[in-house]
N, C-alpha and C positions, 0 to 999 in steps of 0.2 A: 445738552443737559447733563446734568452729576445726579447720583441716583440717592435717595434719602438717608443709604445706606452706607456711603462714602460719607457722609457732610457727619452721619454719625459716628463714623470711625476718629474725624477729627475732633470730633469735640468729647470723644472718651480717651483721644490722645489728650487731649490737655489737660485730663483731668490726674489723668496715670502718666506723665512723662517720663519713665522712666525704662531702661533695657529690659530689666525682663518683663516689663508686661508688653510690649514691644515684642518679644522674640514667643509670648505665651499669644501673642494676636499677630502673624506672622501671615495667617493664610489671609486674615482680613487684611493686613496693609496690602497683598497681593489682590486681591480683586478691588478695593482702592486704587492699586498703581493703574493697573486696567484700563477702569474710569476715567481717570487721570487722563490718562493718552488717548484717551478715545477723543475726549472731551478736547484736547489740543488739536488732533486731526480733524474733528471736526470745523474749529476757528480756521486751522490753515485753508480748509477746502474754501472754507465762506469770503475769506481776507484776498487770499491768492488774486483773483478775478477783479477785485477792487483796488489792491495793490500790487502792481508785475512785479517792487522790486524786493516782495517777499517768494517771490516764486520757486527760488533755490530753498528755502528753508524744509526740514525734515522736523519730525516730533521729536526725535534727542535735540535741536539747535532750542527747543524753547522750552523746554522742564528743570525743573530744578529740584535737585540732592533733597530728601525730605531732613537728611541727615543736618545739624546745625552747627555753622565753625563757632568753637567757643574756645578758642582760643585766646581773643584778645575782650572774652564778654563777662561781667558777673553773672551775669544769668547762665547755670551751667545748662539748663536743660538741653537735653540732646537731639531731641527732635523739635520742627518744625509744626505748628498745628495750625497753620493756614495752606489752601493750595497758589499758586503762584501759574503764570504763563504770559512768556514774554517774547511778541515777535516785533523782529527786526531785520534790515537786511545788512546789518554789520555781521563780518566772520570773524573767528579769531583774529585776537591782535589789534580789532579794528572796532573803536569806540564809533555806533549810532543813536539817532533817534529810534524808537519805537514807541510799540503798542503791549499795555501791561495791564493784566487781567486779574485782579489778588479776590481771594473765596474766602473769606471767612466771618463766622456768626458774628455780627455788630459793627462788622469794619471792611465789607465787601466794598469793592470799587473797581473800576477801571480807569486807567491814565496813559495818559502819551506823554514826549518830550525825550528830554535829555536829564537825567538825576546827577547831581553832584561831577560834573566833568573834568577832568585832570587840568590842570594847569595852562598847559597849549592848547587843549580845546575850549577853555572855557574863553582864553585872549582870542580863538577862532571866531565864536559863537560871535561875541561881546564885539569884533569888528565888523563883523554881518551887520550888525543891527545896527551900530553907528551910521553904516553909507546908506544901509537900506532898510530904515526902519519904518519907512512909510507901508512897504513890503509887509511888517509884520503886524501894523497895527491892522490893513486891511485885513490881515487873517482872525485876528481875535475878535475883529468888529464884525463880522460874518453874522450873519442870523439865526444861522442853528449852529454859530459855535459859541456864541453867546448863551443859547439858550442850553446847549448842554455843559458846557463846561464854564461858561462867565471870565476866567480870564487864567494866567499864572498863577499855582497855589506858591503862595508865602505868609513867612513866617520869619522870626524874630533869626533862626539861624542859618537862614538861606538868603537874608537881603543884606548887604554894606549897611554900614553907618553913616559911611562919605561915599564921595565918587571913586572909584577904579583909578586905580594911575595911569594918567593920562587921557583921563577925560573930565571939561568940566563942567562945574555942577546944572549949568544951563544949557546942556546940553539936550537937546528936546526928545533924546530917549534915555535919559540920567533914569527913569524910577525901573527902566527892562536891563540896562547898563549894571545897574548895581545889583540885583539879580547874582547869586552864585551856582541856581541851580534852575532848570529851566523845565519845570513840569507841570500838567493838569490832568486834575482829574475828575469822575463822578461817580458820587458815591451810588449804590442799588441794595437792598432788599434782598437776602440770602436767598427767601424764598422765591426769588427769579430764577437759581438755578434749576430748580427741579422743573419748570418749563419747558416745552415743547420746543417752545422760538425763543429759547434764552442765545443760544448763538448768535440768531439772525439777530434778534433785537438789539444784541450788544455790539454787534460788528457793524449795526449801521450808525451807532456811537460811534465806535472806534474810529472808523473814516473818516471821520466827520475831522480826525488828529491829521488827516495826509501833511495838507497844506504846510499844517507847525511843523511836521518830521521833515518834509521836503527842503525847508527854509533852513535850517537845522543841517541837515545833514548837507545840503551843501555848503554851509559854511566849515564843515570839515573835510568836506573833498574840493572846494574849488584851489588851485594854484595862488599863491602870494603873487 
């Protein structure tokens, strides 16, 4: 669980985004960060035992910078006003599937898959599912993957227009085929976090993603 105390620290970040109220509430983002990692180590203890090939993973491999790149953004704001936590058992260097846990008032969720995959992995994925996509429909067709998740979230700039080159349009996985990014999720109720069994509750979600990360990630590890 996240304590009422943190979820309000975020939502008077986003109200103040700016450094110095930031550096004038400095001891609050510190027992936030706290929270923060408690509330990660907690998921890893709950996931570990459900999933072996998170076992290597520490709380630094699954937190993220509250700090925001605004580099290449109009949006300057500097910080970040949602919490974030993402396991997986890709290390550096090394693009996976995982499990993603996003906290924030009106737009909380959890998802699994693969988001927006570089170039080679995505021709990786996209060949998986041509030889074996019987493979994948049995996973989505699942009973309680239906019922928590229903299927790949899409939208207007994650699906083709046409087929993929080199595949054609009759091709009896063309609609998972055309697919550029390969995720699902469910949304939840802020006020889960402050719950006793918000962990358990969400990690028996979460699992419920092995199957689609397993299908997944070896289509980025298996050999040509």
């Amino acid at each position: 669980m996240l304590s009422k105390d943190s979820l309000q620290f975020l939502e008077d970040l986003k109200v103040n985004n700016n450094r110095d109220w930031f550096l004038d509430n400095k001891k609050r983002y510190e027992v936030f960060k706290k929270d923060y990692h408690q509330l990660v180590g907690n998921f890893l203890d709950t996931m570990k035992p459900m999933d072996p090939s998170l076992e290597m993973l520490e709380i630094k491999h699954s937190t993220f910078r509250i700090n925001r790149d605004i580099r290449f953004s109009k949006d300057k704001s500097p910080y970040k006003t949602h919490l974030g936590i993402w396991l997986s058992s890709g290390v550096k260097g090394w693009n996976r599937s995982g499990y993603y846990i996003h906290i924030e008032k009106g737009n909380s969720f959890i998802a699994g898959g693969f988001y927006c995959p570089e170039a080679e992995d995505l021709k990786k994925v996209r060949k998986e599912i041509a030889y074996f996509y019987d493979d994948l429909e049995e996973i989505l067709n699942a009973k309680n993957f239906k019922k928590e998740f229903s299927d790949f979230d899409r939208n207007e700039k994650n699906i083709l227009k046409n087929p993929p080159r080199g595949y054609e349009k009759d091709h009896p996985a063309i609609e998972f085929l055309k697919l550029k990014s390969f995720e699902t999720s469910h949304k939840f109720d802020i006020n889960e976090v402050s719950k006793e069994d918000f962990v358990l509750k969400m990690s028996e979600k979460l699992i419920l993603l092995k199957p689609l990360n397993d299908f997944i990630n070896r289509a980025l590890t298996s050999e040509e």
